[in-house]
N, C-alpha and C positions, 0 to 999 in steps of 0.2 A: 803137792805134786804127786803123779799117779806115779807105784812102780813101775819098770820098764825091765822085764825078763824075757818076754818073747813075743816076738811080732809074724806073721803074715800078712802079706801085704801084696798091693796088687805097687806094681813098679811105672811110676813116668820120668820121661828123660828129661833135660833141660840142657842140648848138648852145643853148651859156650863154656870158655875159659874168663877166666877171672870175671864173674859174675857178683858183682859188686850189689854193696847194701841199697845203694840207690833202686836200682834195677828190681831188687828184691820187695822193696817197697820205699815208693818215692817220696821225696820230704814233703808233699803239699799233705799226703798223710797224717806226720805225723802231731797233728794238733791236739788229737783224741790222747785224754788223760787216762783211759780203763786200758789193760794188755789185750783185750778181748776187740774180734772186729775189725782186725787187719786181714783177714785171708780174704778178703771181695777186692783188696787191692794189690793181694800177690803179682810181681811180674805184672802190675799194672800197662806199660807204657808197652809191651810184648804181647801183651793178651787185645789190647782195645789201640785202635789209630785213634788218629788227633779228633774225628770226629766222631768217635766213640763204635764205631762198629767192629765188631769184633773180630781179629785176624786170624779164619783161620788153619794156615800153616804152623801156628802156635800149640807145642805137645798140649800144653795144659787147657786147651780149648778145645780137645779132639775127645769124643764120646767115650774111645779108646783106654783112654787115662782117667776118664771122669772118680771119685772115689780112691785114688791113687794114697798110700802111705808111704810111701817108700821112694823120694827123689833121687837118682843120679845126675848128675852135672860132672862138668870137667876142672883140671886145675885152679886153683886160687881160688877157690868158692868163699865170701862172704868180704869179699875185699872191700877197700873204701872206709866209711866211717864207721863209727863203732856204736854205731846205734843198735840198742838193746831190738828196737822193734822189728828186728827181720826176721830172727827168730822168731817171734813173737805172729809176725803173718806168717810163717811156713808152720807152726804147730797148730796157729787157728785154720789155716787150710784143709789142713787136715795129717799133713806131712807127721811122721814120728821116727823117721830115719832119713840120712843124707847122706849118698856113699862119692864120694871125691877122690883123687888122687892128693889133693892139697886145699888145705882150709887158711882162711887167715885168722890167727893168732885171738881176736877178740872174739870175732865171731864164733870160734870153736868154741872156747871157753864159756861162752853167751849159752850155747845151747845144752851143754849140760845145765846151768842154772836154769833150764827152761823145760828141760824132759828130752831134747831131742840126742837123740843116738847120732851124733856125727862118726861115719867110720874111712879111714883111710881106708885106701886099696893103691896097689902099682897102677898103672897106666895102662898095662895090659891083661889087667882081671877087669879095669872098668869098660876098657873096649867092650872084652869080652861081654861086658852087660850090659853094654847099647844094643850090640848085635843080635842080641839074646832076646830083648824087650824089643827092638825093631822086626824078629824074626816073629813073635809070636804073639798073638794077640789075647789080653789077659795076663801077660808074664806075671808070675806072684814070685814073691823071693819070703823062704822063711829068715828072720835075722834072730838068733838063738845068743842073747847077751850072757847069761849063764856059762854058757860055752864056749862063746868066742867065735862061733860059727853062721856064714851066711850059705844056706840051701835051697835050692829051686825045686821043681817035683822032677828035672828029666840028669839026674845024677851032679849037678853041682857042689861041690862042697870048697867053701875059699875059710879060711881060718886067717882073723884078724885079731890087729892089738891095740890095748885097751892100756891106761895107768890105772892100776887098779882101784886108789881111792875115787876118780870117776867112775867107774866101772858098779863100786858100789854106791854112790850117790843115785844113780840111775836105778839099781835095783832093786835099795830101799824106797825110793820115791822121794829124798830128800835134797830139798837146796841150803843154801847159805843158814837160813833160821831154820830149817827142820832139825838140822844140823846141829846148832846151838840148844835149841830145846832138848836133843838127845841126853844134856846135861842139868838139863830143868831145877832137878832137888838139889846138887850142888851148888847153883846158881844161887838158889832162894836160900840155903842155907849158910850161906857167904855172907848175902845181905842181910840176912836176920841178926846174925854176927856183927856188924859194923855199928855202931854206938852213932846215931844223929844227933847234930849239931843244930 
């Protein structure tokens, strides 16, 4: 996994509440065994109608956002089932941050395992960044995990919280087995120890 200490990013919106795993990437998807090769089906059923034309009043279809890093959406973001793979299309997208009022519970977790920067905010800092990215075309937000801080270039400053063993899993660039190998020589040294049978 790549570290994650500081991003720029150009900002797109996705502005619905409880924006569920389906939504994010729908089950006839998920057949494919590789993590790779979900972002052509992000927001599948919201980007393309039933007969495949592409809708577009949809942010993520709009030239505007094209190359976007940085998703905001509303409450309950990643609700539904606990499929690994929505994460999975929001980092192959291109997505490397996700700023919400409220996450659901797997999905937050999901995305650390995956590189993605999920960050709370109130309700009214994320307004504040609809209006912001609706107002201005190009909107970039810098998100400074180090610090703890999200910055714009015209004086924004929102300071957000982290548990810090996420905070350093993201940093490092490690997940679950990076994580384990940090311990590598003790591991092998353990085993070398144990008498086979």
């Amino acid at each position: 996994m790549e570290e994650f200490k500081k991003l720029t990013g150009l900002v797109a919106p996705v502005d619905r509440v409880n924006v569920d795993t389906d939504a994010i990437i729908p089950k006839q998807f998920l057949k494919r065994i590789e993590r790779s090769g979900f972002g052509q089906f992000l927001f599948f059923e919201w980007r393309w109608d039933e007969k495949g034309n592409v809708i577009p009043d949809f942010s993520l279809n709009q030239d505007r956002y094209q190359g976007a890093s940085v998703l905001i959406s509303r409450a309950n973001f990643g609700c539904g089932s606990s499929r690994e793979h929505a994460p999975w299309a929001i980092l192959d997208y291109g997505f490397k941050v996700v700023i919400a009022p409220s996450f659901a519970d797997i999905f937050y977790n999901n995305c650390f395992k995956n590189g993605i920067l999920p960050i709370r905010l109130s309700e009214e800092q994320v307004e504040d960044l609809f209006q912001r990215t609706a107002g201005t075309e190009g909107y970039k937000l810098t998100v400074d995990l180090e610090n703890k801080k999200i910055t714009d270039g015209a004086g924004l400053e929102i300071s957000f919280d982290l548990d810090e063993h996420r905070r350093q899993f993201l940093l490092q660039g490690l997940d679950d087995i990076g994580l384990t190998l940090q311990h590598e020589e003790a591991i092998s040294a353990y085993e070398a120890s144990r008498v086979a049978y």
